[in-house]
C-alpha positions in Angstrom: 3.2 -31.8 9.9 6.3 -30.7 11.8 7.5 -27.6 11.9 11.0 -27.9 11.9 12.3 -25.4 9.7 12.9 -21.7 8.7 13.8 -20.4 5.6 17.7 -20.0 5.2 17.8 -23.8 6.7 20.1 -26.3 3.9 20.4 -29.6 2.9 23.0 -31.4 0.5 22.5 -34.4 -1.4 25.1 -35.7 -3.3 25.0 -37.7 -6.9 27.7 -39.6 -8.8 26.8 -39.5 -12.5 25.8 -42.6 -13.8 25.2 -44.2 -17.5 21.6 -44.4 -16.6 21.5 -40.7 -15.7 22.5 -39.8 -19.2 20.2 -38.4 -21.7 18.2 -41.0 -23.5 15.0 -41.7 -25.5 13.1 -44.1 -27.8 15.5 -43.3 -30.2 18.6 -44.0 -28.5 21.4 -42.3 -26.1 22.0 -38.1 -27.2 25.1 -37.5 -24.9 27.3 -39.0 -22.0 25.8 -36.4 -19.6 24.0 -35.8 -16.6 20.3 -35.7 -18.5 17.9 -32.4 -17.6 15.3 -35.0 -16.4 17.7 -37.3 -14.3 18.8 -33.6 -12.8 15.3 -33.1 -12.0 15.0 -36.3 -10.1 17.9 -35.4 -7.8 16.9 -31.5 -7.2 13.4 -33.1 -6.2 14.9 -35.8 -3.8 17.1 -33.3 -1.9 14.4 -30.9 -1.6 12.5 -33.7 -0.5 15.0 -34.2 2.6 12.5 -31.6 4.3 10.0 -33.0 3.7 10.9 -36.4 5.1 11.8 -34.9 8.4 8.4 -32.7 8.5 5.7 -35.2 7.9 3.9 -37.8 10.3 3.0 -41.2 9.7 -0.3 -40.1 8.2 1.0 -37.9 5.3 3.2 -37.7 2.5 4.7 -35.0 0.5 4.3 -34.5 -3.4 5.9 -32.4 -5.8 3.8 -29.2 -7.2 6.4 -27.1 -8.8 10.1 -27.7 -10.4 11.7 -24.8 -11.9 15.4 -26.1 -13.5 17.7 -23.5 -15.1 20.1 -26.0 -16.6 24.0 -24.1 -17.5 26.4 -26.8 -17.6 27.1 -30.4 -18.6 27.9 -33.5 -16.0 29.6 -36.1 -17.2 29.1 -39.8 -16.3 31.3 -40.3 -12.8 31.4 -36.8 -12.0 30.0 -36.3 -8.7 27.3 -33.9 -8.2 26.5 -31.8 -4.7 23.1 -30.6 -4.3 22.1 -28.0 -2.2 18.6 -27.1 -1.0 17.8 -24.2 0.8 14.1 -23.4 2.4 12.8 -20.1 0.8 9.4 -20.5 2.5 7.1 -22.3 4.7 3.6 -22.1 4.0 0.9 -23.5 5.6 1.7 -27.6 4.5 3.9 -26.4 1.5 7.5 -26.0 1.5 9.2 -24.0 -1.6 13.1 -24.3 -2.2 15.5 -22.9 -3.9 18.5 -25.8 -5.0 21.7 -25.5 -6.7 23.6 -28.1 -8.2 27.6 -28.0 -9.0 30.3 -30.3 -9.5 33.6 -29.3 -8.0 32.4 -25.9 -7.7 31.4 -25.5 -10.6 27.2 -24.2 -11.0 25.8 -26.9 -13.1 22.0 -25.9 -12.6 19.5 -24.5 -10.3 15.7 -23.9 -9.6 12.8 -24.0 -7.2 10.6 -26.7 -6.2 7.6 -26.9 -4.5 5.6 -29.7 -2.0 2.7 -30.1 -0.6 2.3 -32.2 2.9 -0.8 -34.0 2.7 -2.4 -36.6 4.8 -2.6 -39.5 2.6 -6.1 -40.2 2.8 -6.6 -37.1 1.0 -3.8 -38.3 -1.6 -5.6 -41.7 -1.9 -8.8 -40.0 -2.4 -7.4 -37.8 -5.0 -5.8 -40.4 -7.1 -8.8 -43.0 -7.0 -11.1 -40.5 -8.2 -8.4 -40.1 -11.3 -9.0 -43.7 -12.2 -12.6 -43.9 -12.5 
């Protein structure tokens, strides 16, 4: 693991709202907006930016901790900007603060969390799951 960062460093990411980013279950569609859990998705990708440029061939990054404090609706087409910002480095885990917003607009924000691991460990780990 690389490191390449310091807390205070950023990332963006940027997400256009789509039908299938709408809230949805076995029961049928809810509301035309951005869903909590597609939200969730994108905060973890663009924290996961870091992570991407940190790691080596023999690891890989997973998710340990998502905090979402969701205060606004999307709707379908808007076009949502992500920012991540490192809050701390430690060891091979890399915590973040993000905020999402849509034409400035705070939409939702949080923490999340990831582990680098080499992926033998990972392998390891999830075998002995199965059994």
């Amino acid at each position: 693991m690389q490191q390449r960062f310091q807390p205070g460093d950023a990332k963006e990411f940027r997400r256009m709202v789509r039908p299938e980013d709408c809230a949805a279950f076995d029961s049928g569609n809810v509301h035309p907006v951005y869903a909590t859990f597609a939200l969730a998705r994108d905060a973890e990708w663009c924290c996961r930016l870091f992570v991407l440029d940190m790691k080596d061939d023999t690891e890989e990054g997973i998710g340990v901790q998502l905090t979402i404090d969701h205060m606004s609706p999307a709707l379908i087409g808007s076009e949502v900007l992500f920012t991540a910002t490192v809050s701390h480095l430690r060891q091979h885990e890399i915590s973040c603060t993000y905020t999402a917003t849509v034409n400035g607009r705070l939409i939702a924000s949080g923490t999340q969390v990831q582990k680098i691991l080499k992926k033998e460990k990972l392998e390891r780990l999830f075998v002995g799951l199965s059994g």
